[in-house]
N, CA, C and O atoms as a Tinker XYZ file with bonds, in Angstrom:
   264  protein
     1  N     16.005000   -2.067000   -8.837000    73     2
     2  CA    14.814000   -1.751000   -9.595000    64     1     3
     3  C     14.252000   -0.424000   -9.096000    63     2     4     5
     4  O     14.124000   -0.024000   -7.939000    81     3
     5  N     13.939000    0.173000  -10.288000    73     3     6
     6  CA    13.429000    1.850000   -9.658000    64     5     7
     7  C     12.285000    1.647000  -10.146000    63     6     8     9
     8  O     11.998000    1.253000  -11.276000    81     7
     9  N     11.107000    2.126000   -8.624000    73     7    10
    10  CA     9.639000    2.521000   -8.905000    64     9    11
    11  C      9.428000    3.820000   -8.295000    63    10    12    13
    12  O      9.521000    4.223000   -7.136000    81    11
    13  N      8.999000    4.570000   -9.822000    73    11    14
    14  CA     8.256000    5.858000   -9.631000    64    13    15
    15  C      7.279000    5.983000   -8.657000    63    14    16    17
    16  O      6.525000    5.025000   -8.491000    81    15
    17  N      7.111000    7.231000   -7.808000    73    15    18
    18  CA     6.482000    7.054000   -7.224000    64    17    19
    19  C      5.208000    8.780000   -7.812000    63    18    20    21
    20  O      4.681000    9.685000   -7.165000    81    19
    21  N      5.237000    8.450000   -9.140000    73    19    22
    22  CA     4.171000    9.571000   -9.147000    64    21    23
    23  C      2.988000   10.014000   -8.731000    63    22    24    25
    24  O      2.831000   11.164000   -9.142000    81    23
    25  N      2.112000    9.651000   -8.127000    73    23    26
    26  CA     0.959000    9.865000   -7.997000    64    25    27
    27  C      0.393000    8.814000   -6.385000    63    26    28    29
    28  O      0.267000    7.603000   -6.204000    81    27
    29  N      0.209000    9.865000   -5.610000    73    27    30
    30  CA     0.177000    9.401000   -4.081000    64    29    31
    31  C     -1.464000    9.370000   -3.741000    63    30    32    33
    32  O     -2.139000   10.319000   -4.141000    81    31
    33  N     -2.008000    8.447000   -3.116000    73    31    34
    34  CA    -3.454000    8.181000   -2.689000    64    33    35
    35  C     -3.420000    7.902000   -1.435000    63    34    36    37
    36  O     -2.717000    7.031000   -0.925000    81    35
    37  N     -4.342000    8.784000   -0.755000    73    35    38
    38  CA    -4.249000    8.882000    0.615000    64    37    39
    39  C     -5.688000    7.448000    1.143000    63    38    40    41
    40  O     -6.651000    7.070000    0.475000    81    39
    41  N     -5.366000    7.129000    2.148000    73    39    42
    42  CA    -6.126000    6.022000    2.830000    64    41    43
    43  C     -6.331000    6.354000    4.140000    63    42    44    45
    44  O     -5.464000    6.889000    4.830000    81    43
    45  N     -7.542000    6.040000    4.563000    73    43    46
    46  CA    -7.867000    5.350000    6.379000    64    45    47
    47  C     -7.420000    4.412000    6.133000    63    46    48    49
    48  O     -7.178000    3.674000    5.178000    81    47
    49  N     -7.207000    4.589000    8.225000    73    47    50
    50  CA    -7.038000    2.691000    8.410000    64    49    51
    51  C     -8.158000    2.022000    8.290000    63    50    52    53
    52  O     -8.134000    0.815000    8.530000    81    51
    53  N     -9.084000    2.503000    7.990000    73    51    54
    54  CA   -10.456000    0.995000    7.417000    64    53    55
    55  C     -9.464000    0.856000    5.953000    63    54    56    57
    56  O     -9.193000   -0.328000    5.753000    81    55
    57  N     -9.197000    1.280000    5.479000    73    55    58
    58  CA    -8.663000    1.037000    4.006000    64    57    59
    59  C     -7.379000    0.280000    4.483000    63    58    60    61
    60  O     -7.532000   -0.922000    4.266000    81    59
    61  N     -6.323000    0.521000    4.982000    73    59    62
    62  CA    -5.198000   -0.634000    5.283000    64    61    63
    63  C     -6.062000   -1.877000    5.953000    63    62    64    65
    64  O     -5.596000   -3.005000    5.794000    81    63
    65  N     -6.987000   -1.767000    6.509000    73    63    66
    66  CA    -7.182000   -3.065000    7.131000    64    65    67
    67  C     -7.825000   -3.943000    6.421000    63    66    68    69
    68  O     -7.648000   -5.143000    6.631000    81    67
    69  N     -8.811000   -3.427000    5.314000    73    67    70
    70  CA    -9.583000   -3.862000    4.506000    64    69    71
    71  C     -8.868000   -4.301000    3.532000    63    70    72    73
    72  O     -9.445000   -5.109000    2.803000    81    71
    73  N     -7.504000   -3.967000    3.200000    73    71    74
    74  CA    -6.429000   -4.478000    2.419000    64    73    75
    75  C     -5.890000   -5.759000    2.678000    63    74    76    77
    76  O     -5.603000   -6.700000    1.938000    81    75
    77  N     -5.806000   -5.550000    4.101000    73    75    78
    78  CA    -4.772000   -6.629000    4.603000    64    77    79
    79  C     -5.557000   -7.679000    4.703000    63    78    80    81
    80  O     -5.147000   -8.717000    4.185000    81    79
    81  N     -7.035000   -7.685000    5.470000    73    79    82
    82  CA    -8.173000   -8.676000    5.271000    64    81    83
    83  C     -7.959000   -9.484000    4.098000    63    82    84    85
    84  O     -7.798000  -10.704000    4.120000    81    83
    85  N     -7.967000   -8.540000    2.775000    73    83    86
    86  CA    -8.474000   -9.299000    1.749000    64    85    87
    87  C     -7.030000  -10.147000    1.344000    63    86    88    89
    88  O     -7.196000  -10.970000    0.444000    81    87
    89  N     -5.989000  -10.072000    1.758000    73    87    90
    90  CA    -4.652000  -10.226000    1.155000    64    89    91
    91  C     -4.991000  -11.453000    2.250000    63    90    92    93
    92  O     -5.007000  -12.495000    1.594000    81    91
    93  N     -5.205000  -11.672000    3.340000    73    91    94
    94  CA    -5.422000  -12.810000    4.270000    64    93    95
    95  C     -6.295000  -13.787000    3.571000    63    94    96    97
    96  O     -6.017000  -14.913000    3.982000    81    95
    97  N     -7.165000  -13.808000    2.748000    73    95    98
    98  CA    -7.945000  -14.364000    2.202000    64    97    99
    99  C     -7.425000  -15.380000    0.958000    63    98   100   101
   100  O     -7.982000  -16.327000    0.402000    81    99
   101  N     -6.521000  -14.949000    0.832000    73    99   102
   102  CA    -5.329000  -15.924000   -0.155000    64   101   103
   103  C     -4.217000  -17.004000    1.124000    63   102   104   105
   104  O     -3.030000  -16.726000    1.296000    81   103
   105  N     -4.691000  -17.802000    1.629000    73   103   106
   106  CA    -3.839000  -18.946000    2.486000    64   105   107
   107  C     -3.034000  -19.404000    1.563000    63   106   108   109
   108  O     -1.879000  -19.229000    1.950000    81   107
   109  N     -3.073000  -19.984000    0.368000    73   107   110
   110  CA    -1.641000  -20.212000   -0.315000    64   109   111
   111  C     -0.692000  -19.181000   -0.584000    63   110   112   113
   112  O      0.320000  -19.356000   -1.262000    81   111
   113  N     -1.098000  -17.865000    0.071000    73   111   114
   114  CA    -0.316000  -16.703000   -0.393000    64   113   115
   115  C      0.788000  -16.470000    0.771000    63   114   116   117
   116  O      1.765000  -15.778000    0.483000    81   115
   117  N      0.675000  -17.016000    2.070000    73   115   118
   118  CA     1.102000  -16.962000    3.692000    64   117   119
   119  C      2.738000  -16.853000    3.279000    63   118   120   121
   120  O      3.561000  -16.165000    3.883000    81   119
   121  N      2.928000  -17.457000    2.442000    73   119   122
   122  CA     4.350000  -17.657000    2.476000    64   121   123
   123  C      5.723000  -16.188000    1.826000    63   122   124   125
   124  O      6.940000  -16.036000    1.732000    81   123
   125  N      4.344000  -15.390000    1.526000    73   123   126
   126  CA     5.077000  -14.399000    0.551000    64   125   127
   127  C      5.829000  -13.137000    1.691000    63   126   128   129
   128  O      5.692000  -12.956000    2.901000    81   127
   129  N      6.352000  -12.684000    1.015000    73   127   130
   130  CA     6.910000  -11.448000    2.297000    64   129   131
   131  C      5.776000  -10.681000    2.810000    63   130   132   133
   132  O      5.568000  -10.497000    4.009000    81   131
   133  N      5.142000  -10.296000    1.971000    73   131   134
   134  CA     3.851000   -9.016000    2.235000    64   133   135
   135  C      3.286000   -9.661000    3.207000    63   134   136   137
   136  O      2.583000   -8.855000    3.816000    81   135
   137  N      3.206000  -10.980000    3.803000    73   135   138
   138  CA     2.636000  -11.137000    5.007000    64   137   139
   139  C      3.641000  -11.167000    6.644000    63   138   140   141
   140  O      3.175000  -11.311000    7.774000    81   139
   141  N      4.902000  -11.004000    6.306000    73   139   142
   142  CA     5.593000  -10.549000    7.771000    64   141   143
   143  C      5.380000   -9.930000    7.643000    63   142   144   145
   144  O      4.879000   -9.438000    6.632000    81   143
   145  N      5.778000   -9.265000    9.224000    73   143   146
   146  CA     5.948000   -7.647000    9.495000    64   145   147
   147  C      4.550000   -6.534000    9.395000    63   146   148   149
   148  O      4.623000   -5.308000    9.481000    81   147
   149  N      3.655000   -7.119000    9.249000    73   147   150
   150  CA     2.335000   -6.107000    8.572000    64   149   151
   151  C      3.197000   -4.982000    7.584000    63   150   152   153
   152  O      3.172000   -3.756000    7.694000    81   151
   153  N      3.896000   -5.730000    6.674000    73   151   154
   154  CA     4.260000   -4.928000    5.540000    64   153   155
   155  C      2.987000   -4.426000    4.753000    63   154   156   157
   156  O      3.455000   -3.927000    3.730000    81   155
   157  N      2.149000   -4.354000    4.730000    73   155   158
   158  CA     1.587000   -3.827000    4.285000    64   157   159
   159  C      1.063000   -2.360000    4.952000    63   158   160   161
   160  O      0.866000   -1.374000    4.242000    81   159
   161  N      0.871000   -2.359000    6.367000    73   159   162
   162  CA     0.543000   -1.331000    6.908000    64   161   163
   163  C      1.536000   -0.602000    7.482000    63   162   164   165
   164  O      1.345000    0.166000    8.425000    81   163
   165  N      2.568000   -0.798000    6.974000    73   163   166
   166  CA     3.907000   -0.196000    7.277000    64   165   167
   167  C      4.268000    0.405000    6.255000    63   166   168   169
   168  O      4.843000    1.494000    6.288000    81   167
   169  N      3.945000   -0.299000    5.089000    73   167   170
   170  CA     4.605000    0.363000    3.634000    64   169   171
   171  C      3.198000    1.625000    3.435000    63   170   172   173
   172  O      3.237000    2.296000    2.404000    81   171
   173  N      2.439000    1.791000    4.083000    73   171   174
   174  CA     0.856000    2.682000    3.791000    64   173   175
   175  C      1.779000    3.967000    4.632000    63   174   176   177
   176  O      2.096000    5.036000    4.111000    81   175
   177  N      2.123000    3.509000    6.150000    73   175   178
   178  CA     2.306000    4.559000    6.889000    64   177   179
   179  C      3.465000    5.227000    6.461000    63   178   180   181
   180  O      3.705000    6.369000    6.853000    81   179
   181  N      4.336000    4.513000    5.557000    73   179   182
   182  CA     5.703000    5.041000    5.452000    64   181   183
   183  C      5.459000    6.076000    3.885000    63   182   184   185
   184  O      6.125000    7.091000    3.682000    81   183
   185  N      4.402000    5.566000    2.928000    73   183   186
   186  CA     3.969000    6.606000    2.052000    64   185   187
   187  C      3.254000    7.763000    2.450000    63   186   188   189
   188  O      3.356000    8.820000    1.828000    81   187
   189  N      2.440000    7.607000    3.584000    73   187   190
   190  CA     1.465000    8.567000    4.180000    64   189   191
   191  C      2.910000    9.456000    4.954000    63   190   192   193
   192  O      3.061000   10.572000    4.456000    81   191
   193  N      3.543000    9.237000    5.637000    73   191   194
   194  CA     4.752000   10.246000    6.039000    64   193   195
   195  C      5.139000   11.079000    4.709000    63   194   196   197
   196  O      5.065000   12.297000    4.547000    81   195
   197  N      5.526000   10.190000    3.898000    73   195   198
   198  CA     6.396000   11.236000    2.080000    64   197   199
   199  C      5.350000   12.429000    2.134000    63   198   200   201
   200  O      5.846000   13.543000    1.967000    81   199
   201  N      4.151000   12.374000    2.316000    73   199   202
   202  CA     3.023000   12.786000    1.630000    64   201   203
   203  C      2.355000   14.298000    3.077000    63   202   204   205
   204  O      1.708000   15.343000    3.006000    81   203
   205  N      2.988000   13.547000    4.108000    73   203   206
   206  CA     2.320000   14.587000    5.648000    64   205   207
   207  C      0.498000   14.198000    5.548000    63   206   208   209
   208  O     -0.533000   14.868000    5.487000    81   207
   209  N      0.742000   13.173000    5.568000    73   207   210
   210  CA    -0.685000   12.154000    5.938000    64   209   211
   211  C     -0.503000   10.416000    6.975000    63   210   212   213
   212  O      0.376000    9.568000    6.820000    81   211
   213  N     -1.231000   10.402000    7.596000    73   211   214
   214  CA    -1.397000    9.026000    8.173000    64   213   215
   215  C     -1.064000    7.846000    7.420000    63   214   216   217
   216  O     -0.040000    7.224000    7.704000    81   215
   217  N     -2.025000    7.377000    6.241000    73   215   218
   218  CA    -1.751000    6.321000    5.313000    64   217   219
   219  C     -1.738000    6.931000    3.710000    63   218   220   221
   220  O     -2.275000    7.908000    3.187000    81   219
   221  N     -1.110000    6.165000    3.359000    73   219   222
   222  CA    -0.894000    6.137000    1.717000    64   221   223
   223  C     -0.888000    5.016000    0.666000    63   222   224   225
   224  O     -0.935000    3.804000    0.878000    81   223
   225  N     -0.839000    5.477000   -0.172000    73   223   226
   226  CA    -0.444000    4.321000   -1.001000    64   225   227
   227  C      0.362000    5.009000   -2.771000    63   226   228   229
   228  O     -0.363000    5.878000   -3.254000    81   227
   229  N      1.377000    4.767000   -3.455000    73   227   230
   230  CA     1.841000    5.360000   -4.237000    64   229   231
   231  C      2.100000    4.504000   -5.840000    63   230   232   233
   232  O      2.707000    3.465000   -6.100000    81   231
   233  N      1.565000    5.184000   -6.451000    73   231   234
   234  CA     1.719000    4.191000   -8.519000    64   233   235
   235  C      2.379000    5.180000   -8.974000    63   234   236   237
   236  O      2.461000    6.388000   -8.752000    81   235
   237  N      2.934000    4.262000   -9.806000    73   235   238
   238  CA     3.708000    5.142000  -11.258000    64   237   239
   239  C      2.353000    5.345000  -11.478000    63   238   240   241
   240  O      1.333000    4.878000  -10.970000    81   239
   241  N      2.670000    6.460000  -12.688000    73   239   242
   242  CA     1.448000    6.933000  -13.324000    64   241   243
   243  C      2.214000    6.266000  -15.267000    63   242   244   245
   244  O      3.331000    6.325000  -15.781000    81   243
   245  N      1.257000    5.875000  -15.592000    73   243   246
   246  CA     1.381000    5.332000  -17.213000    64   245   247
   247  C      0.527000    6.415000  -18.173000    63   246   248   249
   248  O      0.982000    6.884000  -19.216000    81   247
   249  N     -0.514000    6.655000  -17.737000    73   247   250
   250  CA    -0.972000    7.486000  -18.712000    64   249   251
   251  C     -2.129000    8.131000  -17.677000    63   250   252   253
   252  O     -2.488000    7.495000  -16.686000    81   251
   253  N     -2.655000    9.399000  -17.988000    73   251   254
   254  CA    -3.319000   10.284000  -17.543000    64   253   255
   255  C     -4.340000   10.928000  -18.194000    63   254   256   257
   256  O     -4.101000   12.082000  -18.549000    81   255
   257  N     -5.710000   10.340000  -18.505000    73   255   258
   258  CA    -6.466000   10.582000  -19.168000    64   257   259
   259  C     -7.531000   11.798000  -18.709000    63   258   260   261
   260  O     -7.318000   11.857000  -17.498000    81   259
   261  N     -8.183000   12.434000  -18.901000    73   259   262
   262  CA    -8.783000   13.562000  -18.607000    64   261   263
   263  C    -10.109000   14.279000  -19.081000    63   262   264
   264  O    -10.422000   15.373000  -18.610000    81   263
């Protein structure tokens, strides 16, 4: 499966943590991958590298209004 990665948004770590908080807040969710590994603050730091920033985060872009 290919995901575009058009359009990159830079984050603090109050923003990964405040992510991961709220993703903790789903207990029937424990079982999903996004909770090993702090995949989540791994997949931030590994967009924030593409980008020559600390954290990230990356969307396709669908439409671009202006």
């Amino acid at each position: 499966m290919e995901f575009p990665m058009d359009v990159f948004i830079t984050l603090e770590k109050e923003d990964v943590d405040a992510k991961v908080a709220a993703i903790n807040c789903y207990k029937t969710q424990k079982h999903r991958m996004f909770f090993s590994n702090d995949i989540v603050g791994d997949l931030a730091r590994v967009r924030g590298k593409q980008i020559g920033h600390q954290y990230a985060e990356c969307f396709e872009l669908i439409r671009l209004i202006l």
